[in-house]
VEXVEXTOR-794298 format. One record per residue (C-alpha): x, y, z; residue number from 1. Coordinates in nm, 4 decimals. Example, Ala and Ser with C-alpha at 12.3 -4.5 7.8 and 13.67 -1.06 7.14 Angstrom:
BEGIN
<kolke><c1>1.2300</c1><c2>-0.4500</c2><c3>0.7800</c3><pos>1</pos></kolke>
<kolke><c1>1.3670</c1><c2>-0.1060</c2><c3>0.7140</c3><pos>2</pos></kolke>
***
This chain:
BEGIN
<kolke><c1>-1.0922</c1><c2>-3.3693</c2><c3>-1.1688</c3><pos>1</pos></kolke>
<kolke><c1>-0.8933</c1><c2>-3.3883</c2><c3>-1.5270</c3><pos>2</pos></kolke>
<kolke><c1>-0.5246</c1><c2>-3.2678</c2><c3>-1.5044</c3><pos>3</pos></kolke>
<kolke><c1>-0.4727</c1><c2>-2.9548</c2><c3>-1.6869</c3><pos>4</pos></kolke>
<kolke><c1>-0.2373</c1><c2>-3.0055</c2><c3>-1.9871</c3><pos>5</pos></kolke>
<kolke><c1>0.0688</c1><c2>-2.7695</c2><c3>-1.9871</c3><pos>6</pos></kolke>
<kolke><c1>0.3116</c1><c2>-2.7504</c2><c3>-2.2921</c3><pos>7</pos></kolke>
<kolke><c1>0.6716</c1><c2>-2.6374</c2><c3>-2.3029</c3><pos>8</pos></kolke>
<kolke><c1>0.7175</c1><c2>-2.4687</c2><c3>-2.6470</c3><pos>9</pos></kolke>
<kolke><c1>1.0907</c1><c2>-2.3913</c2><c3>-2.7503</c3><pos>10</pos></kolke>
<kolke><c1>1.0709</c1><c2>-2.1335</c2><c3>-3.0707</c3><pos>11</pos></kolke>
<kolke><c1>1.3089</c1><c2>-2.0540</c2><c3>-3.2886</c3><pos>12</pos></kolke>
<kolke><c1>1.5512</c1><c2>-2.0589</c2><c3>-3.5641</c3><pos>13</pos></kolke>
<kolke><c1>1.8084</c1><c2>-2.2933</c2><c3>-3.4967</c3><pos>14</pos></kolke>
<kolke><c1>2.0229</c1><c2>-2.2051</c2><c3>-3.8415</c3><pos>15</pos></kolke>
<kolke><c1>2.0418</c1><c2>-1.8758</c2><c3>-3.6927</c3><pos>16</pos></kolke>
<kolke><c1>2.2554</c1><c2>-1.8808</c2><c3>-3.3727</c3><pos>17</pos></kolke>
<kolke><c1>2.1021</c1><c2>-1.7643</c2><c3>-3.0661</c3><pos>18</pos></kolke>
<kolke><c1>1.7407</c1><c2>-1.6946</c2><c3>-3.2572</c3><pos>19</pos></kolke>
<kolke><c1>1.7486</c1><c2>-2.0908</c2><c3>-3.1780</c3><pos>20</pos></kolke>
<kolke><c1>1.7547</c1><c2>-2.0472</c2><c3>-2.8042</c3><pos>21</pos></kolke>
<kolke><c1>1.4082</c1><c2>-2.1703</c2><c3>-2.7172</c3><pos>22</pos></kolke>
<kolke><c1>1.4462</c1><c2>-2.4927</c2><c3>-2.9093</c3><pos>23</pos></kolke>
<kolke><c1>1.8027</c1><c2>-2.5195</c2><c3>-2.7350</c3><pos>24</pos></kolke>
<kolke><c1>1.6367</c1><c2>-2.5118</c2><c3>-2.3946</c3><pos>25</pos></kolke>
<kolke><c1>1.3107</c1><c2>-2.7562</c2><c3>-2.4859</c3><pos>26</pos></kolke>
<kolke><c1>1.6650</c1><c2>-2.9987</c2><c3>-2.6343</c3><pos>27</pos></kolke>
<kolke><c1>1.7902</c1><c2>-2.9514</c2><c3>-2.2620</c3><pos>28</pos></kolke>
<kolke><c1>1.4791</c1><c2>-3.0239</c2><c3>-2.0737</c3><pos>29</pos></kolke>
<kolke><c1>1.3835</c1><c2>-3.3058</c2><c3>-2.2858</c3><pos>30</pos></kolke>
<kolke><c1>1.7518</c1><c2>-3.4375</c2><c3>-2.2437</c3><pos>31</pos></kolke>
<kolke><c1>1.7424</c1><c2>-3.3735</c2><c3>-1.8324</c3><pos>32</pos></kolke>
<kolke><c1>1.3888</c1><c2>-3.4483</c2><c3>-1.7615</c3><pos>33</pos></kolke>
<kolke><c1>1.1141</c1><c2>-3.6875</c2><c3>-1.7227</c3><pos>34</pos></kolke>
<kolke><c1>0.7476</c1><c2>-3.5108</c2><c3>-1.7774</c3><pos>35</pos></kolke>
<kolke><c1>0.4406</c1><c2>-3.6244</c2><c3>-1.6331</c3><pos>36</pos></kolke>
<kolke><c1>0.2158</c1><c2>-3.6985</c2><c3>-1.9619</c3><pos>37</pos></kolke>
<kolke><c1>-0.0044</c1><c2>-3.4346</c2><c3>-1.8954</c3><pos>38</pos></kolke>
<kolke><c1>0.3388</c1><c2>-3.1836</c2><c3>-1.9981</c3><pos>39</pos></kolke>
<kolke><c1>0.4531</c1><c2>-3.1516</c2><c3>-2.3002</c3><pos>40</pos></kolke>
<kolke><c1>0.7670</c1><c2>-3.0510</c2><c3>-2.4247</c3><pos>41</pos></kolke>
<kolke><c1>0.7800</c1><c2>-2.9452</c2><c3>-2.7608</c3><pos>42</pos></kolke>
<kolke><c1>1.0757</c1><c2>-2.8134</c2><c3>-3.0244</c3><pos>43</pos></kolke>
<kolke><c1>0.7803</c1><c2>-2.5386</c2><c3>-3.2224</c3><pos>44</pos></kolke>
<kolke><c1>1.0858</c1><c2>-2.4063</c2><c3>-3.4510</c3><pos>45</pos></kolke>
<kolke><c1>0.9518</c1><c2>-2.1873</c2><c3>-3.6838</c3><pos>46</pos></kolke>
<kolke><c1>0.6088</c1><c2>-2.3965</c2><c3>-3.6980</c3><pos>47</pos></kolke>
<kolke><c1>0.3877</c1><c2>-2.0934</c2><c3>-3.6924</c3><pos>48</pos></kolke>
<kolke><c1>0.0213</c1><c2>-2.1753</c2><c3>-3.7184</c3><pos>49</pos></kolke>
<kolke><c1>0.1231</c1><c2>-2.5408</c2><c3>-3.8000</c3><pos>50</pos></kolke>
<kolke><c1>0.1844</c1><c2>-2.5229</c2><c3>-3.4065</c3><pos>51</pos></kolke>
<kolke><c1>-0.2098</c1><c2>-2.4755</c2><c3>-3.3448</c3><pos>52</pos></kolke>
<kolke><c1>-0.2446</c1><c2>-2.8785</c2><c3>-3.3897</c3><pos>53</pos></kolke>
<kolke><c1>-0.0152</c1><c2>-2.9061</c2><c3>-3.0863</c3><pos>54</pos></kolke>
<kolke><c1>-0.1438</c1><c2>-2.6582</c2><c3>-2.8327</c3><pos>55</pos></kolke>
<kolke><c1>-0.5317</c1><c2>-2.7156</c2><c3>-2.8943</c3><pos>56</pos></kolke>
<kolke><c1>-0.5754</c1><c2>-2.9092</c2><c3>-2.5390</c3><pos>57</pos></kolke>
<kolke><c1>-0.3392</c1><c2>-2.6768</c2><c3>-2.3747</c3><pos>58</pos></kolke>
<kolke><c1>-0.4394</c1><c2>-2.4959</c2><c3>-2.0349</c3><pos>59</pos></kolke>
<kolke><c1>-0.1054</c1><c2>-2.3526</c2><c3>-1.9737</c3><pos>60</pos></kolke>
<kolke><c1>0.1944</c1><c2>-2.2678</c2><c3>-2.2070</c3><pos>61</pos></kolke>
<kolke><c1>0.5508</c1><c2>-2.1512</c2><c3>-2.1156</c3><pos>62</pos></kolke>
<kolke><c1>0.6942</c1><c2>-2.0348</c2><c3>-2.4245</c3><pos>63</pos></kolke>
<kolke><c1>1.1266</c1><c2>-1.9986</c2><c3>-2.4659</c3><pos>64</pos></kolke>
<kolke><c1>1.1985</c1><c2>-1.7598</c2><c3>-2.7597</c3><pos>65</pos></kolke>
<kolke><c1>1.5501</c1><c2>-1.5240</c2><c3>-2.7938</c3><pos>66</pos></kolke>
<kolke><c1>1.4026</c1><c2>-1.2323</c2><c3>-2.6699</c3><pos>67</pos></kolke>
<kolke><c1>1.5265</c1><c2>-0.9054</c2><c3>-2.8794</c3><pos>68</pos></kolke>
<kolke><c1>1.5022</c1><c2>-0.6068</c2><c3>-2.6038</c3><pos>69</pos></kolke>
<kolke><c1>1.6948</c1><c2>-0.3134</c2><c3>-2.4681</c3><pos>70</pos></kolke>
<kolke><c1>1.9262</c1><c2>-0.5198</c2><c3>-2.2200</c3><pos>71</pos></kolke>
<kolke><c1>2.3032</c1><c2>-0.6053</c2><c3>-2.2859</c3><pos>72</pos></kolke>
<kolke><c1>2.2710</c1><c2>-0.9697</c2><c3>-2.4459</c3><pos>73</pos></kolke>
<kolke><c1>2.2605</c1><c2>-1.2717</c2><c3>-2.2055</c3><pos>74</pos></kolke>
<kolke><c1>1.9695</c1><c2>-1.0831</c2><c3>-2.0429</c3><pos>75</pos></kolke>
<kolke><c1>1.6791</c1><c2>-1.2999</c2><c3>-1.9026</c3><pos>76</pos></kolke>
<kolke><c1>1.3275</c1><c2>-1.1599</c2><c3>-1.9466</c3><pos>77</pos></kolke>
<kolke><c1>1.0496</c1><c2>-1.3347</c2><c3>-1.8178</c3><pos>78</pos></kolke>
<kolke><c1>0.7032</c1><c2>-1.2154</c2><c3>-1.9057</c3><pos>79</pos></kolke>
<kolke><c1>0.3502</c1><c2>-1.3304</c2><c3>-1.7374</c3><pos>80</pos></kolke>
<kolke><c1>-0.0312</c1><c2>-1.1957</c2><c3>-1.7459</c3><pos>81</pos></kolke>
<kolke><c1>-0.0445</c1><c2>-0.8771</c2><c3>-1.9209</c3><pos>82</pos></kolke>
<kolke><c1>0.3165</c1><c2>-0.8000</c2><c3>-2.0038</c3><pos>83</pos></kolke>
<kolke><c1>0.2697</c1><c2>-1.1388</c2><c3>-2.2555</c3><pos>84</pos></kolke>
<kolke><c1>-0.0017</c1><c2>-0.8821</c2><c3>-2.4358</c3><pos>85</pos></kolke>
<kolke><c1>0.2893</c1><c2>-0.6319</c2><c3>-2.4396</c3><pos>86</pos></kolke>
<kolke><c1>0.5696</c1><c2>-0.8600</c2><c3>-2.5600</c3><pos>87</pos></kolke>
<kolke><c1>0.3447</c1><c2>-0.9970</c2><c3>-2.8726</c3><pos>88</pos></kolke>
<kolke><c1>0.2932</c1><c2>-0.5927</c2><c3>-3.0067</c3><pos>89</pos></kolke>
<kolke><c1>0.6891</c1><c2>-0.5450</c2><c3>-3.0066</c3><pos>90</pos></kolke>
<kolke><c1>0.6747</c1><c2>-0.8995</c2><c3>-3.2441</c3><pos>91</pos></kolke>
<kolke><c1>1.1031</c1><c2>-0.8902</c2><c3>-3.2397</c3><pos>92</pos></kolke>
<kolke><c1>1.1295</c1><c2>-1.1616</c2><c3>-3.4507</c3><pos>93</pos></kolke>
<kolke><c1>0.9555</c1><c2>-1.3544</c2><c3>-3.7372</c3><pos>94</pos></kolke>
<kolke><c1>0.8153</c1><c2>-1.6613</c2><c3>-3.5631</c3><pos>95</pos></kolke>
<kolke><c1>0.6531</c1><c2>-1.4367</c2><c3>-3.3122</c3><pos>96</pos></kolke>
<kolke><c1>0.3914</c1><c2>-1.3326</c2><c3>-3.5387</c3><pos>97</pos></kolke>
<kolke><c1>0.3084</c1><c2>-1.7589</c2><c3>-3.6225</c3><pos>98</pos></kolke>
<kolke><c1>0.2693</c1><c2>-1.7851</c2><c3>-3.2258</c3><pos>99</pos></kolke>
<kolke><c1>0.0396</c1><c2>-1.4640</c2><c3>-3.1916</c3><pos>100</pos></kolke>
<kolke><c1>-0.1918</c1><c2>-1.6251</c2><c3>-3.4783</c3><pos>101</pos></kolke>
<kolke><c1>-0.2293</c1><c2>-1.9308</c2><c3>-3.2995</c3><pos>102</pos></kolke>
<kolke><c1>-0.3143</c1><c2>-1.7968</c2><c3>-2.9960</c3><pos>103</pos></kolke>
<kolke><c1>-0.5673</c1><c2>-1.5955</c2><c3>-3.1464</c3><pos>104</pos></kolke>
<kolke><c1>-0.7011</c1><c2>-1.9205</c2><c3>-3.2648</c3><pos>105</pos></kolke>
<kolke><c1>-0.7065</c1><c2>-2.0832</c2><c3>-3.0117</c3><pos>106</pos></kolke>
<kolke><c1>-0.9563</c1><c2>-1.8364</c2><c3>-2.8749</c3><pos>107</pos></kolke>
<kolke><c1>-1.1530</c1><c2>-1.8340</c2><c3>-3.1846</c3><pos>108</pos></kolke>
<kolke><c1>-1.1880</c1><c2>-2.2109</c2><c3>-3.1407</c3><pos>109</pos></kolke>
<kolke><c1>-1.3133</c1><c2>-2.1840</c2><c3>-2.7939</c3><pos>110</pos></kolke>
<kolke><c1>-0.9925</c1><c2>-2.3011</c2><c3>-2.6480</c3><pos>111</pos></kolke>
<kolke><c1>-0.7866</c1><c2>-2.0478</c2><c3>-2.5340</c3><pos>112</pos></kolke>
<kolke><c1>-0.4795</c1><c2>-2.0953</c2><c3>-2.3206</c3><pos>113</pos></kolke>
<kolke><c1>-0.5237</c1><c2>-1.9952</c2><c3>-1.9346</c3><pos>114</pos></kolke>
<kolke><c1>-0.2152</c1><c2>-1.9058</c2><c3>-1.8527</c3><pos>115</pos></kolke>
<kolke><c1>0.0845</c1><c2>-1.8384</c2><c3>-2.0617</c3><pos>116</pos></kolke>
<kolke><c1>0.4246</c1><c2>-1.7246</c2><c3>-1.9918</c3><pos>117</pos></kolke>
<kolke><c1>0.6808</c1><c2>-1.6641</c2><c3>-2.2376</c3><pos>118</pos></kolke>
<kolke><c1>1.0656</c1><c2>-1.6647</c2><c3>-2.1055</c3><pos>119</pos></kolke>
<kolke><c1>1.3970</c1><c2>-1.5641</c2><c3>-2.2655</c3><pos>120</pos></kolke>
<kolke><c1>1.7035</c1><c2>-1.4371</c2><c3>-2.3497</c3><pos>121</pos></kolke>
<kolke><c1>1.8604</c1><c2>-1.1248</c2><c3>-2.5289</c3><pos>122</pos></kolke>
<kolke><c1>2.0348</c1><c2>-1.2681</c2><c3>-2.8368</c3><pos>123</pos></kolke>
<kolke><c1>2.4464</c1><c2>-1.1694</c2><c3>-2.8501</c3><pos>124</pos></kolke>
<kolke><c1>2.4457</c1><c2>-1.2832</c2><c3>-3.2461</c3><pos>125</pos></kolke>
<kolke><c1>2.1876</c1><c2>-1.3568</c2><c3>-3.4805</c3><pos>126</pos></kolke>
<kolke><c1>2.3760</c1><c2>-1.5063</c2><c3>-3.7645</c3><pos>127</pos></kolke>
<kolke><c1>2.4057</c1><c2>-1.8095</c2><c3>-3.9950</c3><pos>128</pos></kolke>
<kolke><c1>2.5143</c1><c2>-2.0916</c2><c3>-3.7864</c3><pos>129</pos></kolke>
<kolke><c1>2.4232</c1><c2>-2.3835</c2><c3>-3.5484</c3><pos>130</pos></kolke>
<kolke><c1>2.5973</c1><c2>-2.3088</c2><c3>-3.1906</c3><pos>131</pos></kolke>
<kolke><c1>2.5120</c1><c2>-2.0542</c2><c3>-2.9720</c3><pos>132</pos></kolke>
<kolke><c1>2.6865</c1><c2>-1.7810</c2><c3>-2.8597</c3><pos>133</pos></kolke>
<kolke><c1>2.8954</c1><c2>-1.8998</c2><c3>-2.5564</c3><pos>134</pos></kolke>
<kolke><c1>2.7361</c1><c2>-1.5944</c2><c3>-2.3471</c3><pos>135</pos></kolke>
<kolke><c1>2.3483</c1><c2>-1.7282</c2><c3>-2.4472</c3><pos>136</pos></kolke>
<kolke><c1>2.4595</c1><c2>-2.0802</c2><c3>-2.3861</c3><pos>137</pos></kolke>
<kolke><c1>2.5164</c1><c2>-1.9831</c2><c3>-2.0441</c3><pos>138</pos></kolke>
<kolke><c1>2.1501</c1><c2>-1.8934</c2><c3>-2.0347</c3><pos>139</pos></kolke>
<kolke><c1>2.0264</c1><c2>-2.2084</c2><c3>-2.1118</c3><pos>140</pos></kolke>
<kolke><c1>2.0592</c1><c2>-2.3617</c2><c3>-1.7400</c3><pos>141</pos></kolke>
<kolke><c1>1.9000</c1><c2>-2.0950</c2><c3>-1.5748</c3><pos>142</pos></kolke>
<kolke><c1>1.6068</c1><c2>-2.0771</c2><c3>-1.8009</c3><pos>143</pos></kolke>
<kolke><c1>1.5724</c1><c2>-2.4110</c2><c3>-1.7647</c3><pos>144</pos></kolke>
<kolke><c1>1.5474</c1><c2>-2.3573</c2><c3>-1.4092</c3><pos>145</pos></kolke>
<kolke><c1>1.2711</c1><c2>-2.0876</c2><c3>-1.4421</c3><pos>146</pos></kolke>
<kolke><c1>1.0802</c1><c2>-2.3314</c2><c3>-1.6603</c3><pos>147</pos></kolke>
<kolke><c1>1.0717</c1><c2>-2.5929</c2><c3>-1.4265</c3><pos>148</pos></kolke>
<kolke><c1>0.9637</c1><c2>-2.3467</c2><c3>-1.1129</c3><pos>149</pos></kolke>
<kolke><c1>0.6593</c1><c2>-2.2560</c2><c3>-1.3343</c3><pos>150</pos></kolke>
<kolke><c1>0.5862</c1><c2>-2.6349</c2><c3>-1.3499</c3><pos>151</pos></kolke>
<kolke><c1>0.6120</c1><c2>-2.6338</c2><c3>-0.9987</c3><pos>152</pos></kolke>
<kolke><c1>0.4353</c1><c2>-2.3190</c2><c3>-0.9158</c3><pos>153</pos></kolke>
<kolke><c1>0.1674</c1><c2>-2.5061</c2><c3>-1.0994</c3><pos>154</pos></kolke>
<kolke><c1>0.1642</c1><c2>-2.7862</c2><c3>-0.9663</c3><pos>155</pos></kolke>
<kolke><c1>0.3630</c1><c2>-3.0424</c2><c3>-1.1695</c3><pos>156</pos></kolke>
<kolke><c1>0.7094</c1><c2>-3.1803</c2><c3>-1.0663</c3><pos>157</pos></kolke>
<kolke><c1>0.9242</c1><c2>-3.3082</c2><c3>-1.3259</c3><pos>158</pos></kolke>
<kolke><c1>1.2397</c1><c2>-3.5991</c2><c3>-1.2321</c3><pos>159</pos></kolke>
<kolke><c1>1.5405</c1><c2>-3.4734</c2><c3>-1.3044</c3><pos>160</pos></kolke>
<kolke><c1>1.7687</c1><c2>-3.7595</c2><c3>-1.4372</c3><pos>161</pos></kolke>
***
């Protein structure tokens, strides 16, 4: 039986604060962790459909964005099945819509992903810089955590080094 392929996809802005926190989590696992090759772990940025190239042999897909909801910032959503339909329709930030279009490709070209769960945070400030906000730093371990429990809950366990 062939191993399904999972990808990790951070997204985000990193010029632009805590819109960068996806790509600040994938920098954390890829700094902490050792992946079995059938994972990959992959800093999407603001890619948009350029990303379609990356997820074509994808099964499953955990997806880290800054998540722009109702809850006080440093909030931790985690969305799975049909609430991922219901995330994508709110769209709360550019990149969002790149990620949509490549899903919808995917399923155009006959390979859509299986599973996909998209985790975050609620952004404390969206403006021009490079670090985080100290209270959506503090998010980063935790959704790291979450991340790897979906690897696990799947199947795949990752070496923490």
């Amino acid at each position: 039986m062939e191993q399904e392929q999972i990808t990790v996809l951070g997204v985000g802005n990193i010029l632009m604060q805590d819109e960068g926190f996806g790509v600040r989590v994938v920098e954390d696992l890829q700094q902490c962790c050792a992946f079995p090759s059938h994972v990959q772990v992959l800093d999407g940025g603001t890619l948009g459909m350029e990303l379609l190239r990356f997820l074509t042999q994808t099964d499953r897909l955990v997806i880290v964005d800054a998540v722009n909801g109702s809850q006080p910032h440093g909030s931790l959503y985690e969305f799975s099945g049909a609430e991922v339909r219901a995330y994508f329709k709110e769209k709360v930030s550019m990149h969002e819509l790149g990620v949509q279009d490549v899903l919808a490709a995917l399923d155009l070209l006959e390979r859509p992903v299986r599973e996909l769960v998209v985790l975050g945070v609620q952004p404390a400030v969206v403006d021009v810089g490079l670090e985080l906000s100290p209270t959506v730093a503090e998010c980063v371990v935790p959704v790291r955590e979450k991340v790897l429990a979906w690897l696990r809950r799947w199947g795949t366990e990752v070496t923490v080094v």
